[in-house]
N, C-alpha and C positions, 0 to 999 in steps of 0.2 A: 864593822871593824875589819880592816883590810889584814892581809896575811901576809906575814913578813917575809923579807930576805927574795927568793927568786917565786916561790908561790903568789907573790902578788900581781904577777905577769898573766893577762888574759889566755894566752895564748897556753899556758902552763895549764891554767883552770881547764880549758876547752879541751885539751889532752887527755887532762883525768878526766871529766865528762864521759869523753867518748869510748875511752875505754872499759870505765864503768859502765856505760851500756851497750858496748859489742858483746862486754863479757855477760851480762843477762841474758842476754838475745841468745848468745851459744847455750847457753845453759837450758833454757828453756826448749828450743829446738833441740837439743839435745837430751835432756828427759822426755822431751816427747817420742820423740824415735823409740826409745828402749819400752815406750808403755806401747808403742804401736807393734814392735816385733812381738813382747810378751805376749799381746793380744793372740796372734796367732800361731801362738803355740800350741798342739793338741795336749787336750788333758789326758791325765791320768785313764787308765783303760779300768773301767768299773764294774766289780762280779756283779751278776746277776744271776739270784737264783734258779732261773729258765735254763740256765746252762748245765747243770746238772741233773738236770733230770730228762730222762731218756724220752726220744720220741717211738711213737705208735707206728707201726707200717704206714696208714693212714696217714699220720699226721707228717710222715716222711715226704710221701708222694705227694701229697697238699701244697708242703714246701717247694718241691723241686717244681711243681704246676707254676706256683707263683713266680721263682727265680726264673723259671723258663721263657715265663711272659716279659722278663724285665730285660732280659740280655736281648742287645741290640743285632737287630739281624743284620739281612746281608747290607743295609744301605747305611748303617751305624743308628738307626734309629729305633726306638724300644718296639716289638711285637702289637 
């Protein structure tokens, strides 16, 4: 059954068409952007009960041994 008055005009149909599907296509790429930024969002900073509790001289020095080995010397590359 054909559509009255000016929507019977192909050229009418093919407009809304196209419009109906520019406007998906934005949508879509456009929810996708916003899931892609959130993605890289940093979360929330999480306690951990290691942080309260004091370290040893020992276990002081142990740490700084290890941190020491990981900073990049003079060439920018790790120890």
């Amino acid at each position: 059954m054909p559509l009255p008055g000016p929507f019977s005009d192909p050229r009418v149909i093919t407009l809304f068409g196209l419009l109906a599907v520019s406007t998906a296509a934005w949508l879509a790429l456009g929810l996708r952007a916003r899931a892609r930024d959130r993605a890289g969002v940093p979360l929330e900073r999480v306690w951990h009960p290691q942080e309260s509790v004091p370290l040893t001289p020992a276990e002081e020095h142990a740490f700084g041994q290890v941190v020491s080995r990981l900073s990049p010397g003079s060439t920018g590359r790790p120890r």
